[in-house]
C-alpha positions in Angstrom: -144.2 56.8 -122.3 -142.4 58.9 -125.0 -141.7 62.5 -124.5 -144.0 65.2 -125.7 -141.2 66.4 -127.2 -140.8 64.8 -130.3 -140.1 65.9 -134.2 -142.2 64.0 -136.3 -140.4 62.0 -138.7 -142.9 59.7 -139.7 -146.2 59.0 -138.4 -148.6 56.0 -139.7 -152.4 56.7 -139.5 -154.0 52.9 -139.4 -157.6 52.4 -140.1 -159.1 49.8 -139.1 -162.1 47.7 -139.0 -164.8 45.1 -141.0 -166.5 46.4 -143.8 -168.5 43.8 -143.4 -169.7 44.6 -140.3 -171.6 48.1 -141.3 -170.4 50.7 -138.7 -167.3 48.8 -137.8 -165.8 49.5 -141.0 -165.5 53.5 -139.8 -162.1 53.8 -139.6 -161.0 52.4 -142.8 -163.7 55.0 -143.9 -161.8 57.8 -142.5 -158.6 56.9 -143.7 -159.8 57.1 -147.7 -161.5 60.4 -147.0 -158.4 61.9 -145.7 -156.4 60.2 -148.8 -159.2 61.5 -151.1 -159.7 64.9 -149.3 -157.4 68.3 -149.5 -155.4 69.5 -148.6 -152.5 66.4 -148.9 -150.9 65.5 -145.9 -147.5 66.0 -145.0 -144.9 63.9 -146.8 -144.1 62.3 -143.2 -147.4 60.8 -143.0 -148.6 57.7 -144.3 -152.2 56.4 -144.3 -153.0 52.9 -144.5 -156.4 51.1 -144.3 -155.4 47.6 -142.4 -159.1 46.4 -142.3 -158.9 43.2 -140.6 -155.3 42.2 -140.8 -154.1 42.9 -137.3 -151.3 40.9 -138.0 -150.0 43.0 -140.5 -150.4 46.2 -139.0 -148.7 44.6 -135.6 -145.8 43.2 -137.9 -145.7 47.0 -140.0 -144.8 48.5 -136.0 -142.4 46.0 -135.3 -140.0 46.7 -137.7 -141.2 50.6 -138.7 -139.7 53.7 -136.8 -142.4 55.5 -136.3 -142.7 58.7 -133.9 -146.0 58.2 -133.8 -149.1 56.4 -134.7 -153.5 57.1 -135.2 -155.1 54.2 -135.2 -158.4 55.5 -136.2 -161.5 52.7 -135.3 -164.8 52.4 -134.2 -164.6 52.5 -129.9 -166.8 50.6 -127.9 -167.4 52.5 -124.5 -169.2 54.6 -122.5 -169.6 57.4 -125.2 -172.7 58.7 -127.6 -172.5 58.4 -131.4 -171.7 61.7 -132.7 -168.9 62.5 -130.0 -165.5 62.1 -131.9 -163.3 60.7 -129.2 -159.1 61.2 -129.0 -156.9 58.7 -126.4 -153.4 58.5 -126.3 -152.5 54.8 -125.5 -149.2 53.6 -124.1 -148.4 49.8 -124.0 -148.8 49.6 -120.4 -152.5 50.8 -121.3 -152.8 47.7 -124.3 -151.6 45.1 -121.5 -153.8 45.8 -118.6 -156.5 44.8 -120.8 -154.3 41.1 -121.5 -152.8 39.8 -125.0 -154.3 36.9 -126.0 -152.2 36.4 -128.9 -152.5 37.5 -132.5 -155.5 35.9 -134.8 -154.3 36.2 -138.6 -157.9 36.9 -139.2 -158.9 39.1 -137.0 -158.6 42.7 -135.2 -158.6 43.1 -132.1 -156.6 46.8 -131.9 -155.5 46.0 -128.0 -154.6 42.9 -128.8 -152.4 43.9 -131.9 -150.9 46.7 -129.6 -150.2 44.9 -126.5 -148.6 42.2 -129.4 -145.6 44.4 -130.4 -143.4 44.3 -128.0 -143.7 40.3 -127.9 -143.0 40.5 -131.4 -139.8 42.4 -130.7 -140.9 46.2 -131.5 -141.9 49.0 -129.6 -145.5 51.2 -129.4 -144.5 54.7 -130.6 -146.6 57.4 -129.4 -150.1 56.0 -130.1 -153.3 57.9 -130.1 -157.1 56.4 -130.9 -159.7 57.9 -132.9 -162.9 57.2 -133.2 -166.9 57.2 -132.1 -169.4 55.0 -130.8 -170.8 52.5 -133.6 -174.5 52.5 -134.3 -174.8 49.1 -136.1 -172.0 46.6 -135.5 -174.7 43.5 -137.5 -173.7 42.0 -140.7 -173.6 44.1 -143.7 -171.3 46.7 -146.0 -171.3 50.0 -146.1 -171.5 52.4 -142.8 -174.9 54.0 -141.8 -176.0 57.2 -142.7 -175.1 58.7 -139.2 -171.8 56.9 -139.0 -171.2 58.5 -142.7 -171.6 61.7 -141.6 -169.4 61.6 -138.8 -166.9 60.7 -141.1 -165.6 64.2 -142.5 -165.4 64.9 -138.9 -163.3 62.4 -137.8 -160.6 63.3 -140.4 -160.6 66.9 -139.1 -160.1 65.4 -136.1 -156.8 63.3 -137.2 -155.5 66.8 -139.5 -155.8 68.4 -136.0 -153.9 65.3 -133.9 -151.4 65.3 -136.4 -151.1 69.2 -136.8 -150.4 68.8 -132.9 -148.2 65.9 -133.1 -145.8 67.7 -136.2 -145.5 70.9 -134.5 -144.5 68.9 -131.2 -147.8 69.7 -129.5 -149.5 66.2 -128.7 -153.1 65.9 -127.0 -152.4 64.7 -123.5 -153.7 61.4 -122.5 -157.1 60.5 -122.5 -158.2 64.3 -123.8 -161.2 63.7 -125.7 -161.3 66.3 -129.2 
């Protein structure tokens, strides 16, 4: 695991999820409010809705130096809509749960993390955030609860990443 210690030269904030898949399409969600919403990020930040293409995102940390990344998602788990949650995962977390490969099509975010060091990179300092989806059934656009947590969720990344550039990260597993 990577120091707590670290000056933040770049840090990538991923969104991902279907938007075709109502709720699961939250963190993709997140990631244009924070674009669209002031103030601007720092310069060292760079926000990027992946969607569906693990394979990109897992190919963007192979060859990116990164001090740190947000992957922000909806998160299956023992957890009630509403509560915005924060994890730091290392890659020892992404491979107890197994890699089963990459699937162009797909996202599976452990999958895609426990892929990068096969793929010949390394997990920077990685943290998750996200909430329990409501509606996970076919269909675009987030529900109305899921769209209200979204304002929340991006205060909740300005505050990771406040944290993270003054060299102040959330320990592990601290939910926000």
């Amino acid at each position: 695991m990577k120091s707590s210690h670290l000056l933040a030269r770049r840090i990538l904030v991923a969104g991902i999820g279907n938007l075709f898949l109502h709720d699961d399409g939250f963190g993709p969600e997140v990631v244009r409010h924070l674009a669209s919403s002031a103030p601007p990020l720092p310069d060292v930040v760079e926000l990027v809705d992946y969607g569906i293409r693990g394979m990109h995102l897992a190919y963007d940390l192979v060859g990116a130096e990164l001090d740190a990344l947000v992957v922000v998602d909806a998160l299956a788990g023992d957890h009630h809509l509403g509560e915005i949650r924060v994890l730091q995962v290392s890659a020892e977390d992404a491979w107890e749960r197994g890699s089963t490969g990459l699937d162009p099509h797909g996202m599976d975010p452990v999958t895609v993390l426990a892929s990068v060091e096969d793929l010949g990179g390394r997990l920077p300092l990685t943290y998750v955030v996200g909430t329990a989806p409501l509606d996970l059934q076919d269909g675009i656009g987030l529900t109305d609860s899921m769209r209200a947590l979204v304002p929340a969720a991006a205060d909740t990344v300005r505050t990771l990443l406040g944290r993270l550039l003054a060299r102040q990260p959330l320990a592990s597993g601290r939910t926000e």
